[in-house]
C-alpha positions in Angstrom: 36.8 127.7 108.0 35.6 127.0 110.9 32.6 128.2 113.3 32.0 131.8 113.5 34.0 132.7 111.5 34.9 136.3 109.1 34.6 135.5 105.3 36.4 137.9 102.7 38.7 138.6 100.1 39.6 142.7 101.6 38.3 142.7 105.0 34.9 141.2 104.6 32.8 141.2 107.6 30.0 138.1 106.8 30.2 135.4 109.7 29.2 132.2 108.7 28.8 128.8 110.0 27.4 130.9 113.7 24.8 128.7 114.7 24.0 124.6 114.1 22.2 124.3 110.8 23.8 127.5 109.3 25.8 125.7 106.4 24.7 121.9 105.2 26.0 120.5 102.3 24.4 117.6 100.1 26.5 115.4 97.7 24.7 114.3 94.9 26.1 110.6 93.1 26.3 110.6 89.8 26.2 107.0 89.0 23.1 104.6 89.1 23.1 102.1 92.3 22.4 98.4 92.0 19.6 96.2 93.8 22.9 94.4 94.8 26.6 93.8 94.6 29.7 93.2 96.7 29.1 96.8 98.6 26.2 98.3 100.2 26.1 102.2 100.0 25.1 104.1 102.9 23.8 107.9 102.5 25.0 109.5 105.8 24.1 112.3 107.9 26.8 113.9 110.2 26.6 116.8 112.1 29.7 117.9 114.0 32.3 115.7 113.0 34.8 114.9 110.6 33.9 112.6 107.3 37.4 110.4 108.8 35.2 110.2 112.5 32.6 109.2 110.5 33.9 106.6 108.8 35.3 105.4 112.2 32.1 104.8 114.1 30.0 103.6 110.9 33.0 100.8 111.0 32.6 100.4 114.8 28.9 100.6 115.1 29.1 97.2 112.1 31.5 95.6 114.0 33.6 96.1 111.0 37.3 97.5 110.7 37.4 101.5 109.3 39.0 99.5 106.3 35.9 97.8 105.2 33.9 101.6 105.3 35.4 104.4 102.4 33.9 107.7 101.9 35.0 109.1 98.5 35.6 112.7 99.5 35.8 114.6 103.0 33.2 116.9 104.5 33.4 120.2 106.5 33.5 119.2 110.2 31.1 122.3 110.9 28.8 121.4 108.4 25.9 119.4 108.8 26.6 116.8 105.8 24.8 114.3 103.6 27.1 111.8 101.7 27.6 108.6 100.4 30.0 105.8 102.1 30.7 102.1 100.8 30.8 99.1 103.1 32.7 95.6 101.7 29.8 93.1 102.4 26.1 93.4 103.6 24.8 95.7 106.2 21.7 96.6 108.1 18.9 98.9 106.5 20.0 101.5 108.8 22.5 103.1 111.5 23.0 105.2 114.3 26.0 106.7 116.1 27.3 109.6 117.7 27.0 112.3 115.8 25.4 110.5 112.7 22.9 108.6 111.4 23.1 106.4 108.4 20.7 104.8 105.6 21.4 101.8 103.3 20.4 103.2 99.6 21.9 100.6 97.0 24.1 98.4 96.3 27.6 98.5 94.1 30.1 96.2 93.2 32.5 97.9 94.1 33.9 101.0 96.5 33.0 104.5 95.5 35.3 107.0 94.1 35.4 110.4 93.9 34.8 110.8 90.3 31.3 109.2 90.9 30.0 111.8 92.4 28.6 114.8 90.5 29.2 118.0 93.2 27.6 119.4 95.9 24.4 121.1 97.4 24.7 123.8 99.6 22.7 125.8 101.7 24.5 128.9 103.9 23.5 131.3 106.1 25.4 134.7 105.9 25.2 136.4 109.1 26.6 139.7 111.0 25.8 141.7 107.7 24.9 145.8 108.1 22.2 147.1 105.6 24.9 148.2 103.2 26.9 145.4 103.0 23.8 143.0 102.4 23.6 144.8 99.7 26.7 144.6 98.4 27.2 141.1 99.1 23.6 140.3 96.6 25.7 142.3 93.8 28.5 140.4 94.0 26.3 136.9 94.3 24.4 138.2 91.0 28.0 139.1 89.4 29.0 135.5 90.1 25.8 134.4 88.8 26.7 135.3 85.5 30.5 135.7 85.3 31.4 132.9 88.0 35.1 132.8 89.9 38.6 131.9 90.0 38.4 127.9 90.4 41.5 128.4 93.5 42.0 125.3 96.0 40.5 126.7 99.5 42.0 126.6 102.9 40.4 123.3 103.7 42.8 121.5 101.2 45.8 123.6 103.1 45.2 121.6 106.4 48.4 120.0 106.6 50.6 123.3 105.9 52.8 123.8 109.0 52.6 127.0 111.1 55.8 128.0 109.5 54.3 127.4 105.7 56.1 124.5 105.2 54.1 121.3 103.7 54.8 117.5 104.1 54.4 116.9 100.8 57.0 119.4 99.7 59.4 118.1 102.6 58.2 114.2 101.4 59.5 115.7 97.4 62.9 116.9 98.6 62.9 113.1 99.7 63.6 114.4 103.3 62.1 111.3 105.1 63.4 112.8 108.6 61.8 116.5 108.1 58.3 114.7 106.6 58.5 111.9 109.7 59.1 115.1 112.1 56.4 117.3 110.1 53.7 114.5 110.7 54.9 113.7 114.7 55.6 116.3 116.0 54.8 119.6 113.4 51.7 121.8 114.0 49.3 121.6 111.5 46.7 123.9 110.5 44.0 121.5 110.6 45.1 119.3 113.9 43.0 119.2 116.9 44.0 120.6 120.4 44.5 116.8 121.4 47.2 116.2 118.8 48.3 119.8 118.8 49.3 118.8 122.4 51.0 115.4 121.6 52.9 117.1 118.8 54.0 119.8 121.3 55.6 117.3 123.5 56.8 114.9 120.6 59.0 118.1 119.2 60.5 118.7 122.7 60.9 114.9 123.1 62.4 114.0 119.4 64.2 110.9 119.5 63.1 109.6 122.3 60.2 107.5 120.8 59.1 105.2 123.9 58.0 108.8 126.0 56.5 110.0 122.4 54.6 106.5 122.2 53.3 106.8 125.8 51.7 110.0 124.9 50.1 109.4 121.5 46.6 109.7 121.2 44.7 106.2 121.6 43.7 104.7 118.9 45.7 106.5 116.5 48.3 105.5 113.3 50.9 107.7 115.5 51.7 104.4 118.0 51.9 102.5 115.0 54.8 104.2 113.6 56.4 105.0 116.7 55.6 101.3 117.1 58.5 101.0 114.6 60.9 103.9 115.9 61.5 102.3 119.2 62.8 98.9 117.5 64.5 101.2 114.7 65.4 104.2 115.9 66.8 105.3 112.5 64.2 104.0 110.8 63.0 107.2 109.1 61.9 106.2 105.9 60.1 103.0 106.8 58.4 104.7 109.5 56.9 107.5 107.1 55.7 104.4 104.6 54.0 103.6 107.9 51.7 106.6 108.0 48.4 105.9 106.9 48.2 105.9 102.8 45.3 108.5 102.8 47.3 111.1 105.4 50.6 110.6 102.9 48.1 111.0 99.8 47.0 114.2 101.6 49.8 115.1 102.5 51.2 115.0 98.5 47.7 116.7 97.3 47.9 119.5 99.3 51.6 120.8 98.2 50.1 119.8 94.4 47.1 121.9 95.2 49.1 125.1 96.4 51.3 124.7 92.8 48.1 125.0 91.1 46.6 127.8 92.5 49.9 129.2 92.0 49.7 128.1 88.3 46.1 129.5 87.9 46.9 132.7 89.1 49.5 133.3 87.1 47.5 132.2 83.9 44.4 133.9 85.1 46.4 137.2 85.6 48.5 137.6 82.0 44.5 136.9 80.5 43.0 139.7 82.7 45.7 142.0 82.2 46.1 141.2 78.4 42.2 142.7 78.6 42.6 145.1 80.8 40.1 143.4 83.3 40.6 145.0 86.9 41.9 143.2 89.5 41.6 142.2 92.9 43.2 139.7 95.1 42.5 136.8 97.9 44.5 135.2 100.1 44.6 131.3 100.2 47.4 129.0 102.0 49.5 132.1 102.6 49.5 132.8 98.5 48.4 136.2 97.3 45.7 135.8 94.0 44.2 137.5 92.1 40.6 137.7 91.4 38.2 139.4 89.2 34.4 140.8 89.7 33.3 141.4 86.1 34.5 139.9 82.6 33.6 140.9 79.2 31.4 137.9 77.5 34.7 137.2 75.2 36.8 137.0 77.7 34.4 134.6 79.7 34.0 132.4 77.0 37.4 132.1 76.3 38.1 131.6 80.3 35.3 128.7 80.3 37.6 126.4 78.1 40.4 126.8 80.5 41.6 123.6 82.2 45.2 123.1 83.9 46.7 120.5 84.8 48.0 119.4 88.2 51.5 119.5 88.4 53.3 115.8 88.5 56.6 114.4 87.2 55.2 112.8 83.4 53.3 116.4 82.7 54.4 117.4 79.6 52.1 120.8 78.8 51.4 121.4 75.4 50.7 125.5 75.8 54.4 127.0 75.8 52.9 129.8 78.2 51.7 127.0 80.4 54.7 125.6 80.4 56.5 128.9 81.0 54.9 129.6 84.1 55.3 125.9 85.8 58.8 126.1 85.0 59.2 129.3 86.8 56.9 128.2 89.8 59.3 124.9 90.1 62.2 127.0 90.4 61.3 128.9 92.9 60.5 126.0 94.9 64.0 123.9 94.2 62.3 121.6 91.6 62.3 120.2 88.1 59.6 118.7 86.7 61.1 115.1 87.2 61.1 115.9 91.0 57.8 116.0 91.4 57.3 112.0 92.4 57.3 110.9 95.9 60.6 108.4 95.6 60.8 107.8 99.3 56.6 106.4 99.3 55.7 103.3 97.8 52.2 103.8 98.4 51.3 107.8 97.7 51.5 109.5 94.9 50.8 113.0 93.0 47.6 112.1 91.4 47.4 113.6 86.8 44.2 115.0 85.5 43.2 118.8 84.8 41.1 121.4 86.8 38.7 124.3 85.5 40.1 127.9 85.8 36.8 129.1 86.4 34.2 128.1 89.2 30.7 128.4 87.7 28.2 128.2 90.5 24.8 126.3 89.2 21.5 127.1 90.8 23.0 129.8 92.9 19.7 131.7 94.6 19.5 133.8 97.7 16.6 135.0 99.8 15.9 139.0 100.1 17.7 140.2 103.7 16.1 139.3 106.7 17.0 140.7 110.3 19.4 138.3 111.9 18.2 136.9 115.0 22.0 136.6 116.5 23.6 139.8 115.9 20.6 142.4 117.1 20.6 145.3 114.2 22.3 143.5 111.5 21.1 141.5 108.5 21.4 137.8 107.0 21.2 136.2 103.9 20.1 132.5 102.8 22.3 131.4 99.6 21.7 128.5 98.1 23.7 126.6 95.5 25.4 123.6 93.5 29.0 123.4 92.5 31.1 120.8 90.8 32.6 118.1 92.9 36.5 119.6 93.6 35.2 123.0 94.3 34.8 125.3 97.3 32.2 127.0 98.9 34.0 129.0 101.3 35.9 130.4 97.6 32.6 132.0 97.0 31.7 133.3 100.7 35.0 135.3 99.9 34.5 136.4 96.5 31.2 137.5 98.0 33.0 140.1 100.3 34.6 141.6 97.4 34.1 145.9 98.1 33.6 147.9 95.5 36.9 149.6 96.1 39.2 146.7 95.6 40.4 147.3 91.8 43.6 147.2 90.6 44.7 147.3 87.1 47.6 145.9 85.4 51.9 146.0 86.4 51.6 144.6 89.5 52.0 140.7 90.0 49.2 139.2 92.2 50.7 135.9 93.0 53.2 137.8 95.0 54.4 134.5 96.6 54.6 133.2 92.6 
């Protein structure tokens, strides 16, 4: 989502993210940090930039290359963010840059990952809300409170999706080097800037010709590297798309995974609610239709808290038949077996293994009473504040918090109507 934006599941009105400071986000470590060690970690403070720029000008303001800096997991650009960064060798107590500021807390020997990190604090100003719909909106926050929500990959994981729906890492499957090499030139992403929407506008009128394409991409970017390539191997496809940047191809692959799962999840989350006779709802994610629930019987709950399914690769061997049943028929649809589901033409990305909750239990979640909203004269806002899991997304609950009261829908009808 980005600034000023609408949040809901069935025409929500909420903005969010309207003014600087509205949303900030916290990561909290969950490992112990060392009086020293091979890495220094940095707790960083962006405001209006990506966690990628980020790493960029921490690198340049060291003198060090962006190889040297990692941050484990990527931050809202809108957001004003804390979170922790590596840097390979020693570094000064603190650091300033455009856009960030940055404060040596430790030391490890090693980089950190993204399974050292426990989740995220948030804090999120609802705004643009009439009396009624305040109202509502604390109902639904109270609901989720106690019954929690589906555990769907957001929009933010769905950058790379194509205008037309297609994905790279779905293209990068079918081992169609060309169509993933012309996806990541010269196809417009969801997530790209207007600078490389531009550059990907001319590359798609200029394919093949890769010394105009060069002369046009962005400075400094991957995208003359690999066109780099292309104009001494014009043919070169597949080389050329091992050229991308590791992280953009391991992207790439974890976005198509992540739209199979929510795929999987609503399918599994829909037989249990309709088994129960639980009303439903739906959402719209990645241009998928799922489904969604407001209230759950404690049974049911408990049952749905044990729930953990498993990201989709070429090894997974599911023990639950009906878990099984439903990847098989989401791979169908989509032109796959299971033993298609590894990235041949890469040699250095991969579908990543491991399992993911159903639900999304928010922890801490508090809100302050309505207040009148200083932006939008007449009209209401709400401070929510919360912790979730590391994986999860808060924009998922800003929609679930839009839920109306006239949304249910019980059983015979398929949700994942793209499924």
């Amino acid at each position: 989502m980005s600034g000023r934006e609408k949040s809901g599941i069935l025409g929500g009105v909420m903005q969010i993210k309207v003014l600087p400071g509205d949303f900030a986000v916290t990561e909290v470590l969950a490992v112990p940090l060392a009086e020293g060690g091979r890495y220094a970690v940095y707790r960083a403070r962006k405001r209006a930039i990506t966690t990628l720029q980020l790493q960029n000008r921490l690198a340049a303001a060291l003198g060090l290359s962006t190889s040297a800096v990692a941050f484990p997991a990527l931050k809202d650009r809108q957001a004003v963010a804390v979170q922790f960064g590596t840097v390979r060798g020693a570094g000064p107590p603190q650091v300033k840059g455009r856009g960030f500021t940055a404060e040596r807390v430790g030391w490890l020997d090693r980089r950190l990952s993204p399974g050292d990190l426990a989740g995220n604090r948030f804090s999120a100003v609802l705004r643009d809300l009439s009396q009624d719909e305040a109202a509502r909106v604390t109902t639904r926050l109270a609901e989720m409170a106690h019954c929690g929500l589906p555990n769907y990959f957001d929009e933010q994981r769905f950058g790379s999706r194509l205008a037309d729906g297609e994905f790279p890492g779905r293209l990068i499957l079918r081992r169609d080097e060309v169509g993933a090499l012309r996806a990541h030139l010269a196809g417009q992403q969801i997530g790209d800037a207007a600078e490389v929407r531009a550059f990907k506008a001319f590359a798609a009128t200029q394919w093949g010709d890769w010394e105009a394409i060069f002369e046009r991409a962005p400075k400094p970017s991957n995208y003359r590297s690999v066109l780099t390539y292309l104009r001494d191997h014009p043919d070169g496809y597949r080389r050329a798309l091992n050229l991308v940047t590791p992280r953009v191809l391991s992207l790439y692959l974890a976005a198509y995974q992540s739209f199979l799962w929510n795929r999987l999840a609503g399918r599994t989350l829909q037989a249990k609610l309709e088994a129960a006779d639980v009303p439903l709802g739906t959402v719209s994610i990645g241009g998928e239709t799922l489904p969604v629930y407001r209230q759950l019987p404690q049974d049911l709950l408990a049952s749905l808290e044990g729930i953990k399914l498993p990201l989709l690769h070429h090894r997974l061997q599911p023990e639950d038949p009906t878990v099984a049943s439903f990847i098989e028929a989401i791979l169908d649809k989509e032109g796959f077996a299971r033993r298609d589901l590894k990235a041949r033409v890469l040699k250095k990305a991969y579908l990543g293994k491991g399992a993911r909750a159903l639900l999304l239990l928010p922890r801490d979640l508090t809100w302050e009473a309505a207040e009148a909203d200083e932006r939008f004269p007449g009209q209401h806002k709400l401070t929510v504040r919360f912790f979730l899991a590391r994986g999860s997304y808060a924009t998922l609950l800003f929609k679930a918090a839009s839920i109306d009261d006239s949304h249910p829908r019980r059983k015979h009808r398929d949700a994942t109507t793209n499924a």
